[in-house]
TORMAR-780975 format. One line per field, with one value per residue: x negated, y negated, z negated of N, C-alpha, C in turn; residue number from 1. Coordinates in steps of 0.02 Angstrom, whole numbers. Example, Ala and Ser with C-alpha at 12.3 -4.5 7.8 and 13.67 -1.06 7.14 Angstrom:
2
nX -660 / -642;
nY 284 / 112;
nZ -390 / -354;
caX -615 / -684;
caY 225 / 53;
caZ -390 / -357;
cX -660 / -645;
cY 165 / -2;
cZ -390 / -394;
vexlum 1 / 2;
***
This chain:
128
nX 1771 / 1844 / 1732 / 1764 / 1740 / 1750 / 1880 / 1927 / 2022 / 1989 / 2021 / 1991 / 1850 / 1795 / 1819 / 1711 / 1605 / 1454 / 1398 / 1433 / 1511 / 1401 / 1426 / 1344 / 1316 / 1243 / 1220 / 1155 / 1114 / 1140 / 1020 / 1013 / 896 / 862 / 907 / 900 / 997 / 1118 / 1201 / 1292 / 1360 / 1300 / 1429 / 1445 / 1335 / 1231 / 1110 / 1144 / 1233 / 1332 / 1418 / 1476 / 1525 / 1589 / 1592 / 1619 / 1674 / 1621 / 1548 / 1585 / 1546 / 1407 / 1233 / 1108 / 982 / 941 / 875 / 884 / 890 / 797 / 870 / 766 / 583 / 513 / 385 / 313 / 385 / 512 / 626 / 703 / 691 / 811 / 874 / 1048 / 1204 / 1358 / 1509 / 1638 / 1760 / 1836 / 1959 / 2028 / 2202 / 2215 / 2084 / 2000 / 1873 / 1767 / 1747 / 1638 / 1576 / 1433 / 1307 / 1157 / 1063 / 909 / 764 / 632 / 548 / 479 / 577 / 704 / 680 / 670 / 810 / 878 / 811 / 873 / 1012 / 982 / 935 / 1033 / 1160 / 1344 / 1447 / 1585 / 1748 / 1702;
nY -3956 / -3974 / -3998 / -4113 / -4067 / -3932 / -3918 / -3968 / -3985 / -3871 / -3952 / -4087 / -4023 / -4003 / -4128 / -4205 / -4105 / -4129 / -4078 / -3953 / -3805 / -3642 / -3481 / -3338 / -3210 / -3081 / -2978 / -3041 / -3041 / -3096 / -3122 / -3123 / -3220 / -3199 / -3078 / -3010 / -2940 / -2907 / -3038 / -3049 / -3068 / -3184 / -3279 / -3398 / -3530 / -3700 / -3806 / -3895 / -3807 / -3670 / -3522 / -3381 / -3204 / -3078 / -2932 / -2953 / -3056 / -3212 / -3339 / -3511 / -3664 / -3663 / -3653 / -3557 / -3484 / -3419 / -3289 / -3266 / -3156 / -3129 / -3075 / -3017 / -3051 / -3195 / -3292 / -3199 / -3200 / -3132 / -3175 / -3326 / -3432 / -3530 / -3663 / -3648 / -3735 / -3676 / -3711 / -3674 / -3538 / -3387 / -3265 / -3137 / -3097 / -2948 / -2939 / -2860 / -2918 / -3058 / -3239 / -3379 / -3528 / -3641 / -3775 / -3811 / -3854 / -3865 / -3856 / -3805 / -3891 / -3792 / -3683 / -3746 / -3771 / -3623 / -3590 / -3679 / -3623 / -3494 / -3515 / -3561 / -3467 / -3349 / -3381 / -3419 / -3533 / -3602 / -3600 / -3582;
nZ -1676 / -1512 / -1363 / -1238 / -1120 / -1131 / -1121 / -999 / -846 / -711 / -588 / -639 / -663 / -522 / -491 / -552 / -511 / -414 / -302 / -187 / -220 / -178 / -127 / -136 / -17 / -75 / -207 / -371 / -526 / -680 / -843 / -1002 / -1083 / -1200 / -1277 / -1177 / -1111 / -981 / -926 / -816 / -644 / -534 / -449 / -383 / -325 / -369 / -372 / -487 / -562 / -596 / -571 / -673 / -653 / -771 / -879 / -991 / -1142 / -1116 / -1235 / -1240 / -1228 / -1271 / -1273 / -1169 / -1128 / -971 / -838 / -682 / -588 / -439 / -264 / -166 / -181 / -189 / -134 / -226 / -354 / -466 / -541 / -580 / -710 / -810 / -904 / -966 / -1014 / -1057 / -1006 / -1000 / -1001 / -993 / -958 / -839 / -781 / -805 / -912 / -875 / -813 / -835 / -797 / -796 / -834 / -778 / -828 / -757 / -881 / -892 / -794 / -703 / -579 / -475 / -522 / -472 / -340 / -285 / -313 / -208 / -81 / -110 / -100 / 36 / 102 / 75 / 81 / 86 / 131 / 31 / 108 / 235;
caX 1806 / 1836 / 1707 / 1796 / 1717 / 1790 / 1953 / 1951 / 2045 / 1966 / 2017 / 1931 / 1775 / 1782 / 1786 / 1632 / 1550 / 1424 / 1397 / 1485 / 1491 / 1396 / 1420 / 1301 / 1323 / 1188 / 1196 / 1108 / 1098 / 1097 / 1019 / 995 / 814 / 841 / 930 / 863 / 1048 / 1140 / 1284 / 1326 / 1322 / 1314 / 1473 / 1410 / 1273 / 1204 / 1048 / 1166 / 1273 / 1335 / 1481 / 1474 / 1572 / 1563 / 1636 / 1619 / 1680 / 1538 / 1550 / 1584 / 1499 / 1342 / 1152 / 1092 / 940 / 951 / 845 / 915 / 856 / 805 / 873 / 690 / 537 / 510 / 331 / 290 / 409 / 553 / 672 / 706 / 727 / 841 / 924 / 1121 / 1258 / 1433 / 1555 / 1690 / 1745 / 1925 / 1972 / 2073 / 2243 / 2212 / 2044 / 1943 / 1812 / 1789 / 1713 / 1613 / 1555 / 1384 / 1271 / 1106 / 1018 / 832 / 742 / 580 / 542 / 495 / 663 / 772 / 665 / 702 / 895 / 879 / 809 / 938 / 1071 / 997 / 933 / 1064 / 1237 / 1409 / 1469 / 1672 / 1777 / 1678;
caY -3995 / -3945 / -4046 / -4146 / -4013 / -3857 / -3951 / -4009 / -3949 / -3853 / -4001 / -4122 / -4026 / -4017 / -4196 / -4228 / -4090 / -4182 / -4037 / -3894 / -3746 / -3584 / -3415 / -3313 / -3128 / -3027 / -2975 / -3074 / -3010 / -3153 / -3101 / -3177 / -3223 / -3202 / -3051 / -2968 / -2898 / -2922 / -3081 / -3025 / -3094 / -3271 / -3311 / -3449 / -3575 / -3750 / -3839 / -3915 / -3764 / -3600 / -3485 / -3290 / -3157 / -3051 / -2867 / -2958 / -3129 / -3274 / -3409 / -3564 / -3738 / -3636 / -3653 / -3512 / -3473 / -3369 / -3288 / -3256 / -3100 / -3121 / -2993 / -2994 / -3094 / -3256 / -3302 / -3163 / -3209 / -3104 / -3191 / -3388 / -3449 / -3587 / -3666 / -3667 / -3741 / -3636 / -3747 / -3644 / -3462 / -3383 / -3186 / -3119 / -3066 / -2899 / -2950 / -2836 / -2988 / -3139 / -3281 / -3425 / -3596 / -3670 / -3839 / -3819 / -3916 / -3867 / -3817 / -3846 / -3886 / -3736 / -3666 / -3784 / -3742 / -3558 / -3609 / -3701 / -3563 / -3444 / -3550 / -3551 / -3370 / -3310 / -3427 / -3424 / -3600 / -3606 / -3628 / -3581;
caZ -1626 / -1445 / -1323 / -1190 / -1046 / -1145 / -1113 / -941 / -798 / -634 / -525 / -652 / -657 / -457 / -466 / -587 / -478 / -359 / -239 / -150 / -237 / -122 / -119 / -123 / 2 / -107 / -287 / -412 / -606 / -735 / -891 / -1060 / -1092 / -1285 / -1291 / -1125 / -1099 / -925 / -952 / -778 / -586 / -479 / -396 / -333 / -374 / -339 / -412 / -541 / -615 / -572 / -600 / -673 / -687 / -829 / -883 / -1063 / -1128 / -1127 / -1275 / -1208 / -1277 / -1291 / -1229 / -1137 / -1083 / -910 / -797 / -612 / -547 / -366 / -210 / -134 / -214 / -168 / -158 / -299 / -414 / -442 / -570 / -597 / -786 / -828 / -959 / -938 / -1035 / -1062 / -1008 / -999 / -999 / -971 / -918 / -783 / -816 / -832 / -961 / -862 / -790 / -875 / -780 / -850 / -764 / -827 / -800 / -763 / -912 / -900 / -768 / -683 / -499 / -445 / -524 / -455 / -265 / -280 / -299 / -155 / -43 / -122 / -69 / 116 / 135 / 32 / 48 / 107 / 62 / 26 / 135 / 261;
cX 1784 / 1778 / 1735 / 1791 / 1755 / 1858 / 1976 / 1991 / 2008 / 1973 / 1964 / 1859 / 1780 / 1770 / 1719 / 1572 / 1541 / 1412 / 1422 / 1467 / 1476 / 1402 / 1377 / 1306 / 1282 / 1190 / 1161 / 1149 / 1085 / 1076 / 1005 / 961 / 811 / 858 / 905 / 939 / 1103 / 1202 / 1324 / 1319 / 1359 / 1368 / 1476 / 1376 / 1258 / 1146 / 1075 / 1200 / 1290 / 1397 / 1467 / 1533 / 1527 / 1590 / 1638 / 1625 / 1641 / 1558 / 1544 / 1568 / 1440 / 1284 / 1133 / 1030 / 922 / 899 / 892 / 872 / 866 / 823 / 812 / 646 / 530 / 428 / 296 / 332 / 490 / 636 / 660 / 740 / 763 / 870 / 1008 / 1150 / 1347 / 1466 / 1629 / 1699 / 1825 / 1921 / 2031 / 2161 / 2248 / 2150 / 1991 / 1879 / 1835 / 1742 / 1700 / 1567 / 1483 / 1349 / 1197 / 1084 / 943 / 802 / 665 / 577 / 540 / 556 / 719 / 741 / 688 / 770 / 900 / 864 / 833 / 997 / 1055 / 979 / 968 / 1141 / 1280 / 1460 / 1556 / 1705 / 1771 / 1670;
cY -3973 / -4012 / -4049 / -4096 / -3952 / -3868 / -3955 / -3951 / -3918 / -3925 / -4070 / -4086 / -4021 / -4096 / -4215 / -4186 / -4133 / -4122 / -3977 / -3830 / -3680 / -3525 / -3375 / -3210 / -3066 / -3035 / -3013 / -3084 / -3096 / -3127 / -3123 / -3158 / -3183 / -3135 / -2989 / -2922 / -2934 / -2962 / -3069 / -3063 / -3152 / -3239 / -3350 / -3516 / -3631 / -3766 / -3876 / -3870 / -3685 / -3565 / -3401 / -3238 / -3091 / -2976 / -2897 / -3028 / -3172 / -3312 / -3445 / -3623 / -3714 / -3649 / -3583 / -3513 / -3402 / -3347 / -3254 / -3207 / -3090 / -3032 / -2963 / -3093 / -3140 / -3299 / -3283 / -3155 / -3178 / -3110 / -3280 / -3408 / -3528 / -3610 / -3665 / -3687 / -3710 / -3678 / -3714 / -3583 / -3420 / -3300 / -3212 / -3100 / -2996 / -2878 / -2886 / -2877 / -3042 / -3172 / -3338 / -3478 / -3627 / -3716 / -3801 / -3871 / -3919 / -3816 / -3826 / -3862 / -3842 / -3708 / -3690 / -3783 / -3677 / -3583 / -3611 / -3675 / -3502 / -3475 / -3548 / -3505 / -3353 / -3341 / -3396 / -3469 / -3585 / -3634 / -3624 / -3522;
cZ -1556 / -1406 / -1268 / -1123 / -1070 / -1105 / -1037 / -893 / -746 / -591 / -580 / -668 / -585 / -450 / -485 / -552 / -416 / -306 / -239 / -187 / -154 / -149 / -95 / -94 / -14 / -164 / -317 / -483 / -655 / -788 / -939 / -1080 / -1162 / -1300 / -1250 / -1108 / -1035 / -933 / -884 / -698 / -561 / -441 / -344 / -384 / -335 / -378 / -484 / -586 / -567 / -615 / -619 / -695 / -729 / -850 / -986 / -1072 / -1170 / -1179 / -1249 / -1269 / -1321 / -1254 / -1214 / -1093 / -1047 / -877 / -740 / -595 / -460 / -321 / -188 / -160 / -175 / -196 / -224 / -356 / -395 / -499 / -566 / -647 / -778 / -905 / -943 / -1030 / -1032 / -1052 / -1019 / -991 / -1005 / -924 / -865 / -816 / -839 / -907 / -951 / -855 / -831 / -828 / -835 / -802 / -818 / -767 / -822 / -800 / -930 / -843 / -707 / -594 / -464 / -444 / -472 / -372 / -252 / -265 / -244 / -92 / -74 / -87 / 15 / 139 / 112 / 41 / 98 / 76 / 86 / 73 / 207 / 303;
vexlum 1 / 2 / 3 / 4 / 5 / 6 / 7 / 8 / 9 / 10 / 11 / 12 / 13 / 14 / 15 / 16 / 17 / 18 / 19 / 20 / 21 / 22 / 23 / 24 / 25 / 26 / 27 / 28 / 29 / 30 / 31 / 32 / 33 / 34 / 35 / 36 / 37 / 38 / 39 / 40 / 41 / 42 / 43 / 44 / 45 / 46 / 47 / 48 / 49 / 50 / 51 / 52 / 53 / 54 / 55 / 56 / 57 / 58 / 59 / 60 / 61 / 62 / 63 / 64 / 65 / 66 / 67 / 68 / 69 / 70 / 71 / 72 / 73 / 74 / 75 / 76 / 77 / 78 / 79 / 80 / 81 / 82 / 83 / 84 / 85 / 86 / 87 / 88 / 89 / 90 / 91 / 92 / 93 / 94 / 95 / 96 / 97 / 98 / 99 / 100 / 101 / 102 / 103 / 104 / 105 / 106 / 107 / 108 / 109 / 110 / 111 / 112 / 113 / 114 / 115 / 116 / 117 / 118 / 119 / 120 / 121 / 122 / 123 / 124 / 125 / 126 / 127 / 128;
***
């Protein structure tokens, strides 16, 4: 059975999102912890979820554990692990890129500080 989030529309997950998606103007590599193989790069990210595009298409209503490969280290450390959730996942028309939207569901303080100075050394929020 499909879960209610596989399902939803773009404008209802904009509503259930609580903050602005940013854009980020520097590369950043996601890669999967378990597998160690590149799922592909931030679109844009907040402390709650994050969007990627992909040259390969993601499983959606999956757990994922990520690491974020920083542009330049950040007090030594030069990736930030998370957990994510697959919410969703959908190609282009041509089925070159696939994007894929995920919830941050595990991640520690530090983690979720990095973000947060990615997003302000690093952003270009929408719209903007």
């Amino acid at each position: 059975m499909t879960s209610p989030l596989h399902k939803a529309s773009s404008i209802e997950l904009q509503t259930r999102r609580q903050q602005q998606r940013v854009e980020l103007h520097k590369p950043i590599s996601v890669i999967n912890i378990n597998t160690h193989k590149k799922m592909g790069a931030l679109v844009n990210i907040t402390t709650e979820g994050f969007m990627l595009m992909s040259d390969t298409l993601i499983e959606s209503n999956r757990i994922y554990s990520v690491s974020l490969l920083l542009p330049d280290a950040m007090n030594g450390h030069k990736q930030v692990d998370l957990g994510s959730d697959c919410l969703w996942s959908r190609d282009e028309v041509e089925g070159e890129r696939y994007w894929a939207g995920f919830q941050i569901i595990d991640a520690s303080r530090s983690a979720l500080d990095y973000i947060e100075a990615l997003i302000t050394d690093f952003s270009q929020i929408n719209g903007q």
